[in-house]
C-alpha angles and dihedrals in degrees: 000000000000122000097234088041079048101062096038084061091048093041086048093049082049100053085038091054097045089044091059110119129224122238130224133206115232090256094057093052093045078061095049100051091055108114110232101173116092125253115278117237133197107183122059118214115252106199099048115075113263121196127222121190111191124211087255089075088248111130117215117194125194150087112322104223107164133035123177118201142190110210080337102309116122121238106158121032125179120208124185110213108256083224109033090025090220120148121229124183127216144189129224086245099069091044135099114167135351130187119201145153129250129247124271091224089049090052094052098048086045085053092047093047086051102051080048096066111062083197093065084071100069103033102022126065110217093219094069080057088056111023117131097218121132110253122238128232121177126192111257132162118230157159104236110232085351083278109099145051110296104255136164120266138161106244128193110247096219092188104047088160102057104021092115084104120011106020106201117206130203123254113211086184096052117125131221134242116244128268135175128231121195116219094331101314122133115294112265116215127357127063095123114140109240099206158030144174106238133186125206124173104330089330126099120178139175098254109209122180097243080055103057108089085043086063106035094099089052098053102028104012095101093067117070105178082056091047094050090042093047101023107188087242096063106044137070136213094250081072089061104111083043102050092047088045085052098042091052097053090042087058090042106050 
């Protein structure tokens, strides 16, 4: 054999070999497909305290009764004292961080759409659709769907368990992929968020699903026990929450 005919054989038996994909059983991909990220909202409750902690260090209580958003991010929030009853406005930019409580009518829509998708039963936990807790936004800059200038927004942190690394964002705007429903009954299939906003490092991108392989170097690519374990190739989107979950304790043990 030639030499040159000779390394394109061993060049084609490598690619071969790193594009081999890694099989699951059906139990390791039940696990994949459960959704760990909390549920996104939109609406904050206004009759329950929300707390605002400016950048100046000074903390403001009260009832949140006007938000102000740019392709759902939020970028002005006015808040009336829950003592003096006078109202204050903020931008985003004077913002770090704000903790409030959803909406009841949210919850309830969230609970309907839940109880519509027979797939949220076996990959969604209905409690992240009804918990009480206060919902966490944090001040980021970015370029909404990578498309705009970079500006400052509070953003909701969707895995406060597991942001250390990868912090992941809710989309308000994020679409949903397709399901079918059969005279009425509950949709079968679809549901999966197409997409978040998610910061690594002192980056933070609109993450799309069409995206995603583009990107899995990026987010995943410096640990190799995690990238031989999940190879791109042999993951989906619908893993996402997981993945990000996995990757997270395995950089952490």
């Amino acid at each position: 054999m030639r030499p040159k005919t000779l390394l394109l054989a061993l060049c084609v038996a490598g690619t071969s070999t790193f594009a081999q994909k890694v099989k699951y059983s059906k139990e390791d991909i039940k696990k994949m497909e459960t959704y760990l990220f909390n549920e996104g909202f939109n609406t904050p409750s206004p009759k329950k305290t929300s707390t605002i902690i400016l950048k100046d260090g000074n903390t403001y209580k009260g009832f949140c009764n006007k938000i102000e958003t740019k392709k759902g991010q939020v970028y002005e929030v006015a808040i009336k004292d829950s003592v003096t009853k006078k109202s204050s406005t903020f931008n985003a930019d004077q913002i770090s961080e704000m903790y409030v409580y959803p909406s009841n009518a949210e919850k309830v829509a969230k609970v309907a759409k839940y109880m519509g998708n027979i797939r949220n039963f076996g990959t969604k936990k209905l409690t992240k659709n009804t918990n009480n807790d206060r919902i966490y936004f944090v001040n980021q800059t970015v370029s909404l769907k990578n498309k705009k200038d970079d500006k400052e927004f509070l953003m909701q942190v969707i895995n406060p368990g597991f942001d250390d690394i990868i912090a992941v964002y809710h989309d308000p705007r994020a679409k949903e992929t397709g399901g079918f429903s059969v005279m009425g009954s509950p949709q079968l299939g679809g549901g999966v968020i197409k997409s978040y906003y998610v910061k690594k490092g002192d980056k933070v991108m609109w993450l799309h699903k069409d995206d995603f392989e583009d990107n899995y170097d990026f987010l995943f690519g410096d640990n190799q026990e995690f990238m031989k374990k999940y190879p791109k190739n042999s993951v989906e989107w619908d893993y996402f929450s997981f993945l990000v979950s996995e990757y997270t304790a395995m950089n952490n043990r």
